[in-house]
Wavefront OBJ file of the C-alpha trace (Angstrom):
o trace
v 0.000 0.000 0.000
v 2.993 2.267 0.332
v 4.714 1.713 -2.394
v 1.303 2.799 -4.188
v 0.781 6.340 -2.342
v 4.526 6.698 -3.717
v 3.372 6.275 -6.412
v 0.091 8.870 -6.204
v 2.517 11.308 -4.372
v 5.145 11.596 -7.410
v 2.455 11.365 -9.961
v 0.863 14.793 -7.973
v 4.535 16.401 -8.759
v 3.276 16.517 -12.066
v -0.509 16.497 -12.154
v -0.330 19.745 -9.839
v 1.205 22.426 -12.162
v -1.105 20.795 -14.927
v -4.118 21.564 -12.932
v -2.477 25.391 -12.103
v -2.958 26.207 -15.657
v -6.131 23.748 -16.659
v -9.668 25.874 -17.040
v -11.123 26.085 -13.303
v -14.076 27.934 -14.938
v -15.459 29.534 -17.610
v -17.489 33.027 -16.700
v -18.450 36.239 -18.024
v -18.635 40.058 -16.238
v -16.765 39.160 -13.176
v -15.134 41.565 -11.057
v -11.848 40.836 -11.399
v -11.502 39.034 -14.731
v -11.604 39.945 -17.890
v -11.412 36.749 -18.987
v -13.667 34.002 -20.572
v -12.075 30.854 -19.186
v -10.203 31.429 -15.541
v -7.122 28.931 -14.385
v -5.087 29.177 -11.202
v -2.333 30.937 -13.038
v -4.487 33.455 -15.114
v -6.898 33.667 -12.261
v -3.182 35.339 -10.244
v -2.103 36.863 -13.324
v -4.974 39.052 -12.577
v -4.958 39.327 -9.278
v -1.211 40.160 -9.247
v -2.693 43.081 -10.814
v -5.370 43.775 -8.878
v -4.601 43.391 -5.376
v -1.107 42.437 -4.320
v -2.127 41.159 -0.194
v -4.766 38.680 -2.181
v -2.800 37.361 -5.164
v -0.162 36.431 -1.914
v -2.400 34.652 -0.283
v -3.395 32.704 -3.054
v -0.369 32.357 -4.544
v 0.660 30.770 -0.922
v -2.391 28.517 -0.600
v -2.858 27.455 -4.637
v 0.679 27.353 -5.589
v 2.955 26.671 -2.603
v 1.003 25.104 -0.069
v 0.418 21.853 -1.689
v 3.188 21.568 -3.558
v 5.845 22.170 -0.937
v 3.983 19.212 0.715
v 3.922 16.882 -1.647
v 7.794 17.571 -2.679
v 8.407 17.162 1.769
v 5.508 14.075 2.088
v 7.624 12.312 -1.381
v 11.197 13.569 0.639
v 9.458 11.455 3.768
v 8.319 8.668 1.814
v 11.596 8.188 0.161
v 13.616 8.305 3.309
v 15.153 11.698 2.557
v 13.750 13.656 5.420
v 12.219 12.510 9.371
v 8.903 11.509 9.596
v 9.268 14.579 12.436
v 8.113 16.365 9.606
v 4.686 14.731 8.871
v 2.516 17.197 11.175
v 3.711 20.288 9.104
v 3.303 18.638 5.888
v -0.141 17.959 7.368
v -0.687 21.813 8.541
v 0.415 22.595 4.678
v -1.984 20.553 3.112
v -4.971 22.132 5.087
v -3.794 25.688 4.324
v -3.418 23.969 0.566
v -7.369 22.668 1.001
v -8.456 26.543 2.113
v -7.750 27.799 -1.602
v -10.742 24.956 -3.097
v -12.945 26.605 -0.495
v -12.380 30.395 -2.153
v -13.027 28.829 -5.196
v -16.089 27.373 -4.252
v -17.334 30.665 -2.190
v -16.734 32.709 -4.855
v -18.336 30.222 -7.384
v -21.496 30.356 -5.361
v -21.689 33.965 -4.242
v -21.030 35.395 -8.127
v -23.905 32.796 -8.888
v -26.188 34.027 -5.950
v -25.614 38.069 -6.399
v -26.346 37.116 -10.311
v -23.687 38.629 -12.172
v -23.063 36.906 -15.095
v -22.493 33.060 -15.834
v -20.245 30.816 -14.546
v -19.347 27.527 -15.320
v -17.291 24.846 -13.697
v -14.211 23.422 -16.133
v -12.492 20.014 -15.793
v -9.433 21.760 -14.602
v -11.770 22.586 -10.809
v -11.930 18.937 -10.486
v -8.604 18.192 -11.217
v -7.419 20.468 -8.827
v -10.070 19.865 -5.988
v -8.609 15.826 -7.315
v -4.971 16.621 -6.497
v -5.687 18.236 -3.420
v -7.786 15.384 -1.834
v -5.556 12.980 -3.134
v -2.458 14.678 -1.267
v -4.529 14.887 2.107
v -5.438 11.316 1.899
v -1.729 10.169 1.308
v -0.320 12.006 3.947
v -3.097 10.639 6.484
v -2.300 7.228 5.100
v 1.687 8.082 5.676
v 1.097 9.361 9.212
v -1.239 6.656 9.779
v 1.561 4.004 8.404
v 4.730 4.888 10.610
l 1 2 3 4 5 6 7 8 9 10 11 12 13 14 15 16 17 18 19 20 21 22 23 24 25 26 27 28 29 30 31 32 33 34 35 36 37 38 39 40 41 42 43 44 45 46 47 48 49 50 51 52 53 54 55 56 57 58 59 60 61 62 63 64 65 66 67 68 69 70 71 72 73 74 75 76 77 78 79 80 81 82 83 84 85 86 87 88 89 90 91 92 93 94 95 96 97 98 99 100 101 102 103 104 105 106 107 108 109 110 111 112 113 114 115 116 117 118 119 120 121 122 123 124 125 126 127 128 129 130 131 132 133 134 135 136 137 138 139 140 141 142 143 144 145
């Protein structure tokens, strides 16, 4: 069972910048975005122009959170680091969980106030996907030693 979340743990090294730039969701007459189809990386883009305190805290909890905790959790699982380190690669991947939950607020309060359309993309799932999938392995890994 191990050798398996090894496995799911490297193959999030890659899936995770592939779901940064895959289509969270597709919307029109948003406040912040001029654009049709919004990513994690576009979705920054704008906010980096926008407001700088709010494009760092999503650039913290999108970006480094979970993948600085996969790259420690695959460290951990490959002998390179203590298993000391397990409860912050756990704290990480709850900040790194935090980021799905804007997504989803904002998702449901641009749909509530009516302003426009919005529609979920593959790349939401993905994402939401790789996130779940890297809290369940390091449960599993804290859970195994």
């Amino acid at each position: 069972m191990m050798r398996i979340a090894r496995w799911l743990n490297l193959a999030l090294l890659v899936l995770l910048p592939i779901a940064w730039f895959a289509p969270l969701l597709r919307a029109g007459l948003l406040p912040f975005f001029d654009l049709d189809t919004i990513s994690v990386i576009s979705g920054l883009q704008e906010l980096w122009q926008k407001d700088l305190a709010l494009a760092l805290l999503v650039t913290f909890l999108a970006l480094f959170a979970p993948y600085a905790k996969t790259i420690g959790l695959a460290l951990v699982q490959f002998d390179f680091a203590s298993p000391r380190l397990l409860p912050l690669l756990r704290g990480l991947g709850r900040f790194a969980m935090a980021d799905i939950f804007l997504i989803a607020l904002y998702i449901v309060l641009a749909k509530g106030v009516g302003v426009g359309r919005i529609e979920t993309a593959w790349g939401l799932y993905l994402f939401t996907g790789c996130i779940l999938v890297s809290l369940a392995l390091s449960h599993l890994d804290t859970r195994g030693r």
